[in-house]
Every structure is written in structure tokens, then in C-alpha cells.
C-alpha positions in Angstrom: 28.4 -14.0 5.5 26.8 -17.2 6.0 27.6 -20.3 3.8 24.3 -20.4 1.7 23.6 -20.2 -1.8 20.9 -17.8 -2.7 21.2 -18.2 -6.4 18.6 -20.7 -7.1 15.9 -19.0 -5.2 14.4 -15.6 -7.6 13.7 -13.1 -5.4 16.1 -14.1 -2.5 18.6 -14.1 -5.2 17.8 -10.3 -5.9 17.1 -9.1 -2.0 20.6 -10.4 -1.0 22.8 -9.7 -3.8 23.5 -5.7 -3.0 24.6 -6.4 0.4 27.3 -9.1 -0.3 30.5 -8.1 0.8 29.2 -5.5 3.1 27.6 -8.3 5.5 28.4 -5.9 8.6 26.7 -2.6 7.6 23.8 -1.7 9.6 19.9 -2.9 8.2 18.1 -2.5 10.3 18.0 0.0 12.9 15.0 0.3 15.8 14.1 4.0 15.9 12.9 4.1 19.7 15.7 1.0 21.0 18.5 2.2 18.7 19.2 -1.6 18.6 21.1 -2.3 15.1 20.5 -5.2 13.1 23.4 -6.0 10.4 22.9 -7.4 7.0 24.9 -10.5 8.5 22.8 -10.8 11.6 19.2 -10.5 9.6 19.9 -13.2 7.0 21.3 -15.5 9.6 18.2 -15.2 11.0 16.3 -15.1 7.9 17.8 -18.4 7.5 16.9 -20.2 10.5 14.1 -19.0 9.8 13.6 -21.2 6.4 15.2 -24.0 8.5 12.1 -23.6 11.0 9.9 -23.8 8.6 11.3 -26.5 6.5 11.5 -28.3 10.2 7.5 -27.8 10.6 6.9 -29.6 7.0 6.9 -26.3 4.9 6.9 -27.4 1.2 7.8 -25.6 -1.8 4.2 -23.3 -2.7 2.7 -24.0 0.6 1.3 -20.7 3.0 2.9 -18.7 5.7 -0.1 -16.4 7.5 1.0 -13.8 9.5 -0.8 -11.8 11.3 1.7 -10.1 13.9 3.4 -6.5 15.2 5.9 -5.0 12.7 9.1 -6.3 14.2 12.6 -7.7 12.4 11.6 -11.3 13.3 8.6 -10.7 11.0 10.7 -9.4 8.4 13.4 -12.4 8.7 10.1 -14.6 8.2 9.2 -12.5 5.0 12.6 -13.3 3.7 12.7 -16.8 5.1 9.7 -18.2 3.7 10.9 -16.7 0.3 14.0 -18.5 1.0 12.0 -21.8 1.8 10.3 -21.5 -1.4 6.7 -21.1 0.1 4.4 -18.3 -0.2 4.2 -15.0 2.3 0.8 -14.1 4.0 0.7 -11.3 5.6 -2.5 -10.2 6.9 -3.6 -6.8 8.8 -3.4 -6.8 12.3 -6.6 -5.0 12.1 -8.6 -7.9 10.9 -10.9 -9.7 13.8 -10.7 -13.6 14.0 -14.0 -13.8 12.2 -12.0 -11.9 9.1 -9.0 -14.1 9.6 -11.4 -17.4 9.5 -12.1 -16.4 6.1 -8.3 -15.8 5.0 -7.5 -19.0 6.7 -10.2 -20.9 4.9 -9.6 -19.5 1.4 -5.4 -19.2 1.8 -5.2 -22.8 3.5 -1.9 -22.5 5.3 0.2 -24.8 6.6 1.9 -22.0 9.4 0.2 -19.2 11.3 1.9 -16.7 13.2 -0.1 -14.3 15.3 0.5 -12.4 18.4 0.8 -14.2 21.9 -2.2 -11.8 22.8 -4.4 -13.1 20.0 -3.8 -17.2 20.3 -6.5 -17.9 22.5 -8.9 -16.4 19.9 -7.1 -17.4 16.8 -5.8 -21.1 17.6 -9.6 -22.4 17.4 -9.9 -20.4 14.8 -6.7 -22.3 12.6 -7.6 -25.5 14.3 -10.9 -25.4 12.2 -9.3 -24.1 9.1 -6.8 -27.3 9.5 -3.5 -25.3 10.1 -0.9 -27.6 11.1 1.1 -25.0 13.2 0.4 -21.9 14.9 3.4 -20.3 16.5 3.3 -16.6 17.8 5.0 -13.4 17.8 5.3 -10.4 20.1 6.2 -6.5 19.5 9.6 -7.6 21.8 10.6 -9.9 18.9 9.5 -13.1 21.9 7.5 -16.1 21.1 7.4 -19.6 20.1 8.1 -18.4 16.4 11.8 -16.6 18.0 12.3 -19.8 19.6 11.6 -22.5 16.6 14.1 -19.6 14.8 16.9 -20.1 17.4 16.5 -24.0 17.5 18.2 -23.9 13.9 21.8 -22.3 12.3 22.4 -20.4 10.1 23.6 -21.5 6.6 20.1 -22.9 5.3 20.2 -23.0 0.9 17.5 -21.5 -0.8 14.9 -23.8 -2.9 14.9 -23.3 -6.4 12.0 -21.0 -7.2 11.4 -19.6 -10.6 10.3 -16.0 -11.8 7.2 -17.7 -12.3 6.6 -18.7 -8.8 4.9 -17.6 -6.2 6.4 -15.2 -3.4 3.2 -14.1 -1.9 -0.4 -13.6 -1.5 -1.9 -10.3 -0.2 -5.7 -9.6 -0.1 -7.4 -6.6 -1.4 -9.3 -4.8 1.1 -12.5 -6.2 0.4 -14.4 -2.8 0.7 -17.0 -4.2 -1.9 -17.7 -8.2 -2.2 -15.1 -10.6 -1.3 -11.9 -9.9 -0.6 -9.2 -11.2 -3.5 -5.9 -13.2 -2.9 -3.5 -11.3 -5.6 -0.7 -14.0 -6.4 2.4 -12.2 -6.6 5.6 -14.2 -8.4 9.0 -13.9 -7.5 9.4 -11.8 -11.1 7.0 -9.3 -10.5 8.3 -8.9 -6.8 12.0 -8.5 -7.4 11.4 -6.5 -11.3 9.1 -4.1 -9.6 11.4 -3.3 -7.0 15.0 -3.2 -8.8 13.0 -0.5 -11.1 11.7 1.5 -8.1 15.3 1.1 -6.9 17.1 3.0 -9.7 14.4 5.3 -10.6 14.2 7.0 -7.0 18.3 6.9 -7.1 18.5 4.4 -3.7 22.4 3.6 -3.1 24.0 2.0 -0.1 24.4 5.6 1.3 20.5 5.7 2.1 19.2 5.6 5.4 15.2 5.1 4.9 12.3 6.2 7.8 10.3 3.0 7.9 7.5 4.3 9.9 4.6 2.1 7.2 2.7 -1.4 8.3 4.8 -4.4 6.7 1.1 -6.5 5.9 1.1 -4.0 3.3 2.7 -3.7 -0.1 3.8 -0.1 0.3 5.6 -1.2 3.4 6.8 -4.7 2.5 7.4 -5.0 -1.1 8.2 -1.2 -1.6 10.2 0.5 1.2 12.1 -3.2 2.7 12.6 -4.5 -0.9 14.0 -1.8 -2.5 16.3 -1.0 0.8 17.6 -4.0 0.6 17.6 -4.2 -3.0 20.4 -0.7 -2.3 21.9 -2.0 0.5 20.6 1.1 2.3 19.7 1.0 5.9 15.9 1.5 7.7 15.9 3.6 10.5 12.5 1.0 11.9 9.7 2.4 13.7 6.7 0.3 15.0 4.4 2.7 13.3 3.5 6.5 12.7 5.2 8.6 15.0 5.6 12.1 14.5 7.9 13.2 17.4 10.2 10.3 16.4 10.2 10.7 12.6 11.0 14.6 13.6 13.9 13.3 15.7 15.2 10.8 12.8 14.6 12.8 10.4 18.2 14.6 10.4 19.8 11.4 10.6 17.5 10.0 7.3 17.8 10.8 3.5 14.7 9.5 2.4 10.8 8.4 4.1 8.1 6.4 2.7 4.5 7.4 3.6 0.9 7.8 2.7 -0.8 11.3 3.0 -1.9 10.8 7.0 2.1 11.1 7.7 2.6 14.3 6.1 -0.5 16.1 7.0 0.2 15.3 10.6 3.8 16.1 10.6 2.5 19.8 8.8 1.2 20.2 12.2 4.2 19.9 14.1 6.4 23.4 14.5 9.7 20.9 14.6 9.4 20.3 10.9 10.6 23.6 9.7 14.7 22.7 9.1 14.5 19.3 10.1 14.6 17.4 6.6 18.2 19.5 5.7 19.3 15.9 5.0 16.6 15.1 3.3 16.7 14.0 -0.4 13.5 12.3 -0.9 10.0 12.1 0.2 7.6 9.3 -1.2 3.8 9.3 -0.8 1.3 6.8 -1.8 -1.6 4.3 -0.7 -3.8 7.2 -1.1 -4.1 10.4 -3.0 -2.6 13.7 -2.0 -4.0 17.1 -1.7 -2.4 19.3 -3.7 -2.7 21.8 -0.3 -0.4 19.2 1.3 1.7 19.0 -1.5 2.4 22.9 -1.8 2.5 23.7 1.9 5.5 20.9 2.1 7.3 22.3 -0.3 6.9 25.6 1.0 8.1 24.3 4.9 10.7 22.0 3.9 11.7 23.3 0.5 11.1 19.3 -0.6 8.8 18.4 -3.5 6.8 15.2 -2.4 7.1 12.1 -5.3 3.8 11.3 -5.6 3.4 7.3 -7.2 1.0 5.1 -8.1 0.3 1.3 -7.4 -2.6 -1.4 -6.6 -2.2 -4.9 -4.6 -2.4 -6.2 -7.8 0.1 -4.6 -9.5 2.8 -3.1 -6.9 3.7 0.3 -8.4 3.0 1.6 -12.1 3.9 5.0 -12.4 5.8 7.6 -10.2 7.1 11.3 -10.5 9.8 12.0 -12.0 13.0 12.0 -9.5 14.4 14.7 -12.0 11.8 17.4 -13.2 8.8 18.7 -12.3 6.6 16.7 -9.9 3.1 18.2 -10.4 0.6 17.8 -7.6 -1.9 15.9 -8.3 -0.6 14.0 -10.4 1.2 10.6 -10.0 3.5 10.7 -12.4 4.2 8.3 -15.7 4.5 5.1 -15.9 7.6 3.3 -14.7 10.0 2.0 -17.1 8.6 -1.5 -18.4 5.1 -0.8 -18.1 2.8 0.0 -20.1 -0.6 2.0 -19.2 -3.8 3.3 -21.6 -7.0 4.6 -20.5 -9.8 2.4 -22.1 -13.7 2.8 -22.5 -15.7 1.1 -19.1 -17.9 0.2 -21.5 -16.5 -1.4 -24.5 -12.6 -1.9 -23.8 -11.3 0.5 -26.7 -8.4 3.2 -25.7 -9.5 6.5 -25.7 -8.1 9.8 -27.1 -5.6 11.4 -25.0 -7.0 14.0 -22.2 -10.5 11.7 -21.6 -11.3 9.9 -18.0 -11.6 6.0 -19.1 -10.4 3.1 -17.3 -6.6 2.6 -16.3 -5.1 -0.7 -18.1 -1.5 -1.3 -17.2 0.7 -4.1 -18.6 4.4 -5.0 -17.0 6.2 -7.9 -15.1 4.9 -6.3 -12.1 1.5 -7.4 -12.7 -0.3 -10.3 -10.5 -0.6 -13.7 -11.9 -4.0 -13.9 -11.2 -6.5 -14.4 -8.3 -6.1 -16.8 -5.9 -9.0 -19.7 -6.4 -10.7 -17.1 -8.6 -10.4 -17.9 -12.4 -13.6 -15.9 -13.2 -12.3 -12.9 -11.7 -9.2 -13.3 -12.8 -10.6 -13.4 -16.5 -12.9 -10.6 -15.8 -10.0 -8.3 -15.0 -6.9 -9.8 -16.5 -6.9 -9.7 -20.3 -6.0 -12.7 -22.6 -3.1 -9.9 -23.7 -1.5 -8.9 -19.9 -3.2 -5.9 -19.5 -4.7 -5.5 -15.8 -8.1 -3.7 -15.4 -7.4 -1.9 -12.5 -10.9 -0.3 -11.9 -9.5 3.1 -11.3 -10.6 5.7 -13.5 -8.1 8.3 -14.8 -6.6 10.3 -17.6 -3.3 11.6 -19.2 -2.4 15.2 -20.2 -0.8 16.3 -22.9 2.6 15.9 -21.5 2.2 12.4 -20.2 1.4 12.8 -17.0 -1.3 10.7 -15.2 -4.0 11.8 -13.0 -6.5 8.8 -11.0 -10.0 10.6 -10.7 -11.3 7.8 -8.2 -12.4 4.7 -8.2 -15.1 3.5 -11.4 -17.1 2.1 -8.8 -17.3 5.7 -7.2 -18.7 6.9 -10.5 -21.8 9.0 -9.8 -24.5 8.3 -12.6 -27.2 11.2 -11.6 -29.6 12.2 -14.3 -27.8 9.8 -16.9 -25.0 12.3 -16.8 -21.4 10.7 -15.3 -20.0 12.7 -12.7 -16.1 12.1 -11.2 -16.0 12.8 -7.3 -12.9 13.4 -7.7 -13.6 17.0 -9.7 -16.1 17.9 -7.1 -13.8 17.2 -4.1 -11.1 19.2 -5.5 -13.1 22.4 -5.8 -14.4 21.9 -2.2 -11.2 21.9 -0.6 -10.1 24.6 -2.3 -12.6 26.7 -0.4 -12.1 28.4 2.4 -12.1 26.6 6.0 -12.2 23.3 4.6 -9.5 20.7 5.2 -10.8 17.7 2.9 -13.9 16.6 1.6 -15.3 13.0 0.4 -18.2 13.2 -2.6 -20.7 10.3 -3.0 -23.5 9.0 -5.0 -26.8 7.6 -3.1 -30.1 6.6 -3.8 -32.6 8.9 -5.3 -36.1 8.4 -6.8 -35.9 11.4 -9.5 -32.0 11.0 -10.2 -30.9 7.6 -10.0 -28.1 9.0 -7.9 -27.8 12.0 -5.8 -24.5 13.5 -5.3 -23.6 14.2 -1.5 -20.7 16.0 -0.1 -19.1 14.9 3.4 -17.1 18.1 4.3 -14.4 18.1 7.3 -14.3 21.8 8.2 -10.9 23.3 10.2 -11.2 23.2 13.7 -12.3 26.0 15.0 -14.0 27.1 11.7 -18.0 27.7 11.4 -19.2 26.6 7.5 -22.3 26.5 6.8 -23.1 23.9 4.0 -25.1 26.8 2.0 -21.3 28.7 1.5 -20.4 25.8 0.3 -23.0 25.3 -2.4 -22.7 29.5 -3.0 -19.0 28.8 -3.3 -19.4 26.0 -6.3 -22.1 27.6 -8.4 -19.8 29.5 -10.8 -17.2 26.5 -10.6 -19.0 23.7 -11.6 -21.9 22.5 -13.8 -25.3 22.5 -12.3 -25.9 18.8 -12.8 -22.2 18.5 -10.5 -23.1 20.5 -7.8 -24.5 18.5 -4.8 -27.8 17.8 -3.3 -26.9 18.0 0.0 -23.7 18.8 2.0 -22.8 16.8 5.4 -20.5 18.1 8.2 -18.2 15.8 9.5 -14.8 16.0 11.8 -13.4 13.3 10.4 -13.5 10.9 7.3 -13.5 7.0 7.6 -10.3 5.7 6.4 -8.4 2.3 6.4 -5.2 1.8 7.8 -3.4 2.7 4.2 -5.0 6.2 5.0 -7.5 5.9 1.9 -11.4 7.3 2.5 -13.6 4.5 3.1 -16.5 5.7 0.3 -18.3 2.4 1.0 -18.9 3.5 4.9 -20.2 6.8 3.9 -22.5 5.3 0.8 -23.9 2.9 3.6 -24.5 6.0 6.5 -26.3 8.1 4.1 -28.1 5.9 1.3 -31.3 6.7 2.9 -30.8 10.2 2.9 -33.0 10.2 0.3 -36.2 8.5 0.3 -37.1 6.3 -2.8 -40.6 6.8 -4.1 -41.9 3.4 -5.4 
């Protein structure tokens, strides 16, 4: 093991501390290369990493954007900006330079990393936004970042940073208005994930598919922190690979993924008796069928732990890892936070069993928005309680169910109307795979409720059987007023159903009479 204290430095302090005295067991491990990285050999590098950064002027709070292929040099940057005591970026490799000129603008950097295939359009684009450095990164783990990494040794001592402090900034989508810097501390970071650690039962003796995005906080702060935080091993995959996954999966114990990963692999006839070593499946990012959930268990003989989080808020509740893990349901909350379901109007809790607004409260919460006190205020009570927006309830045995989003609330006739309900009944009908319900503009209504259907392939539905099929299911005032065929839903890279791209294709469905 290097020579470096870790123990001023919060969350460093936590990410190394499993591992010492095992510095040669495997980390890392590249799923297509089989190349092995060691504990030893990634904080080394995570290390003269720090030191590269220090070397460019990196100060204690100041930003490192990255916008670059999954790869362990951007992971030994993760750790080594942490270790520097400045403040992660990570930003979707998705995003076009226009959408980075805005992050760039707002986040004020000192470093960007992006690919060597994107500088030409990205350096004019830091130049203007008065980044000192931009340095780049490629899916072979080559660049000018590798090399400022190699100029340096080991051995670099992590900066004091406080629980208090920030580890990182991650924008939310931005699927409505402008997109939102969370601020994420060292506290919430390293709490969030020691919890997640122990309640899914991670040990050194896990070996974890890594197949998720690490701009993301399912793939960065979830599945590497709480590996690390275990002294586990990733078996590291670029991205979503079924054939690979399939291939891995009898050397694995455990796999992170959103829903997209295990509807896809359902399709592949190598599944059945390939997850014998398998003790744990997680989804998240985006809600599960119940279809998905069942025919899982019924291939693999594995009930999928279904959990819940936000940008804002890393994850709140899970399944339980002992006990019944119901389907549709993500779970209760984790130990140390709290959760009620409040009123969208006036704030108060409701009684147990109604659909309000979720409220949680824990050390994993945000410390606010970045250069956004209003909206902070407007969603972060005087009292820690974070208005997450999502609407949901909580049976009479604790667990709790998200019904969608509150801005996905259909008002139609001045009655409310969850998609959520609607959707549920519609994929339960035959020769549907999955279904998106929306509100749009109507003269008579207010809102019109519209359901986007993706039919099997190779099935014929006509959108009549499904109306015929939800007349003695649901409420007249829930049924919709028009059904759309579709063969696929929009989704972002998280795997969630873009609602604000389907509002937009079909708000002039209806004409409004002035």
C-alpha cells in the first residue's frame, strides 16, 4: 500500500478503509480484456491522479467536469479529485456541446476531461466558459489526462475535507426547466453507501456486474462505492451487454441494473441456469414491471430488490434483503431515513394508504442546489425534509409504492388521475408489453388522458380492445380518450420514459376551442 494518509479526507477515508491490508486483491476487472486492476494499483493511480490535479492548480472546492467513456482512469479521477479535496462532475456522454456550454457555464470548472474525439468541439466550448485545463480521455484508458496521471507517484495525502463538504455535483436531467446542480457532501456520499453496504450483505467475497454508466449515481455513487466500500471486486463492462453479462454471470454474485437490463436479458434463452451463483439482483433508475419482476423469478428462481433513490437524495428505501420483496413496490426506507407522504397542496402528512407527496429526511440528502437558493428553499424544508416531487403511498405493512411523478398528475374534469394506475391495468392486457399514460390539452377537460401502447411484436391490438378491456377496471373519468400505438417508448439513458417527449408529440391532439 502506498504511503498516504487517507484519514483527513471523509469520504476517501471511507472508500479505502475496507481494502487495507488486502491491497493485492483484484478491483477491478475488464469484462471483455480480462485485464485486472488491484486495490494497490487503482489507488496508486487514484493518487497520481490528485497529484495531477493539485499540479494543474486544483484547490480545495474547486470543479472537475468529466464528460468521458466509462473506463478505470475515470474512476481513479472520481477517487482522486475526492482525494484532492475538489468537487466531482461527471456529466452524460450523451449531452451535445451546446448542453455542456451550459454545465460549464453554471459549474465553472477549473479541469475538463472529455474524449480525444470530442476536443475539437468542446475546447472552444471551455475556452469561453474560462476552463483553465482541458485534458482528454479515451475508451483505451489513452490521453493527455493518462499522461498528466503518470507524470506523478504515487503516495499523494488526502486534503482535509469534512462531512460537510462537497464531493460532487450531478445535474438532474432537466426534462422540465433548467437542469439543477445537486451538491452532494462527503457525509451523505460515504453514509448512503456504508448503509447500502450492510443492508444488501456486500463482503469482500462479492464479485459485482458493473455493466451501469458511471456519470450516474446508480453507477458511481451506488455500485463503485459500496464495492469498494466491501472490498468486493467489479467484473467492468463498458456498458449493457447481454452476451457478456450471460458469460460473467457464473463467475458474479451480484449485478446492478435498471429495468432495460433485465427485460433484455429475459430475451436471451442463456439465462435459464446461468445466475446459479447468483445472490443478488438490484434494479433501479426506473420502475419495474411487475411482468418483469415475476417472469425473473420464475427463470432464475431470483427475486429482483427493487430500491428507490433521486440525484438528490442517492437511495431512500430498498427491499428487504430478508423477506418478501413485493413487485411493485420499492421497499421501506433505509435505516436512518425518514420518509412521509404529505399533501401537494398544503404540506401536512397524510393518513396512511393515500397518494401525497414523498418527503424523505436522512444524511443522504443534498445540501442544496447549486447557485439556486430559491429552489433550494422551494424543495428543501427549514426542518431537512426533501420534497422529492414524486408522488406515492405506503400500505399497511410499510411498504412504499412511487405512482409517478406530481408533475405527471393528470387533472381532467377537476378530478386527479395517477398514470401510474392506468398503466398498470394496460399492461396487464393481453399483447401489450408496456404502456406510458399522459395528460394533454383539451378544451372540455382541462386535460385529456392519452395512452401510448407498445404492443408485442408480432401482435395486432386494436386501441378499441384496449378501451373494451378497461371499462370494468377502471372509473369512467380514468379511462382514456384516445390510445396511440407505438413500438417503442422515449427513454433516457437511466432507462426511465421520457413523459415530457410524448406530452410535446401529442399536445395538439386535441384541438383547443377559444
Amino acid at each position: 500500500m502506498p504511503d498516504a494518509s487517507y484519514a483527513a479526507n471523509h469520504l476517501a477515508r471511507s472508500l479505502r478503509a475496507a481494502s487495507l491490508g488486502h491491497a493485492d486483491a483484484p478491483f477491478l476487472e475488464h469484462g471483455l480484456t480480462s485485464e485486472i486492476s488491484s486495490y494497490r494499483r487503482f489507488f496508486e493511480g487514484a493518487e497520481q491522479m490528485a497529484a495531477a490535479l493539485v499540479a494543474l492548480g486544483v484547490e480545495p472546492g474547486d470543479r472537475v467536469a468529466v464528460q468521458a467513456p466509462k473506463t478505470v482512469a475515470m474512476l481513479q479521477l472520481y477517487v482522486g479529485t475526492v482525494l484532492a479535496g475538489a468537487v466531482f462532475l461527471p456529466l452524460n456522454t450523451a449531452y451535445t456541446p451546446a448542453e455542456v456550454d451550459y454545465f460549464l457555464s453554471d459549474a465553472s470548472p477549473r479541469v475538463l476531461v472529455c474524449d480525444p474525439g470530442a476536443l475539437d468541439a468542446l475546447a472552444p466550448v471551455a475556452t469561453a466558459c474560462n476552463v483553465a485545463h482541458v485534458l482528454t480521455l479515451g475508451p483505451d484508458e489513452t490521453g493527455t489526462l493518462t499522461d498528466a496521471r503518470d507524470e506523478h507517484a504515487p503516495g499523494f495525502a488526502a486534503v482535509r475535507r469534512e462531512a460537510s463538504d462537497l464531493a460532487a455535483i450531478l445535474y438532474t436531467s432537466g426534462t422540465t426547466g433548467r437542469s439543477k446542480g445537486a451538491m452532494l457532501t462527503h457525509g451523505a456520499l460515504a453514509s448512503n453507501s456504508e448503509t447500502l453496504r450492510d443492508v444488501w450483505r456486500f463482503t469482500r467475497d462479492d464479485v459485482l456486474i458493473h455493466a451501469l454508466p458511471i456519470y450516474h449515481t446508480h453507477g458511481l455513487f451506488v455500485a463503485t462505492n459500496v464495492t469498494l466500500m466491501a472490498a468486493g471486486s467489479c467484473l467492468f463492462l463498458p456498458g449493457f451487454d447481454a452476451d457478456a453479462i450471460l458469460r460473467l454471470m457464473p463467475r458474479a454474485t451480484a449485478m446492478m441494473g435498471v429495468p432495460t437490463f433485465y427485460t433484455r436479458l429475459l430475451q436471451r434463452p442463456g439465462l435459464v441456469g446461468a445466475a446459479g451463483n447468483m445472490r443478488l439482483f438490484v434494479s433501479g433508475s426506473a420502475p419495474l414491471l411487475a411482468e418483469t419482476h415475476d417472469r425473473w423469478r420464475e427463470i432464475t428462481g431470483h427475486a429482483i430488490l427493487e430500491r428507490y433513490g433521486m440525484t438528490e437524495t442517492n437511495m431512500n428505501t430498498s427491499n428487504p434483503y430478508d423477506g418478501d420483496r413485493r413487485a411493485g413496490t420499492v421497499g421501506f426506507p433505509l435505516p436512518g431515513v425518514e420518509l412521509k407522504i404529505t399533501d401537494p397542496e398544503t404540506g401536512s402528512e397524510m393518513p396512511q394508504g393515500e397518494t401525497g407527496i414523498l418527503e424523505v429526511r436522512g444524511p443522504n440528502v443534498f445540501a442544496g442546489y447549486w447557485k439556486m437558493p430559491e429552489k433550494t428553499a422551494e424543495e428543501l424544508r427549514a426542518d431537512g425534509f426533501f420534497i422529492t416531487g414524486d408522488l406515492g403511498r405506503v400500505d399497511e405493512d410499510g411498504y412504499v409504492t412511487i405512482v409517478g411523478r406530481a408533475k405527471d398528475l393528470i387533472i381532467t374534469g377537476g378530478l386527479n388521475v395517477y398514470p401510474k394506475e392506468i398503466e398498470a391495468e394496460i399492461d396487464d392486457l393481453p399483447g401489450v408489453v408496456e404502456s406510458a399514460v399522459i395528460g394533454v390539452p383539451h378544451a372540455d377537460f382541462g386535460e385529456a388522458i392519452v395512452a401510448v401502447v407498445v404492443p408485442q411484436v408480432g401482435t395486432e391490438i386494436d386501441p378499441g380492445d384496449i378501451l373494451d378491456g378497461l371499462r370494468n377496471r377502471l372509473a369512467g373519468f380514468k379511462l382514456p380518450k384516445e390510445v396511440i400505438l407505438t413500438p417503442a417508448l422515449p427513454r433516457n439513458t437511466m432507462g426511465k420514459v421520457q413523459k415530457n417527449i410524448l406530452r410535446d408529440e401529442h399536445q395538439g391532439l386535441f384541438r383547443i376551442c377559444r
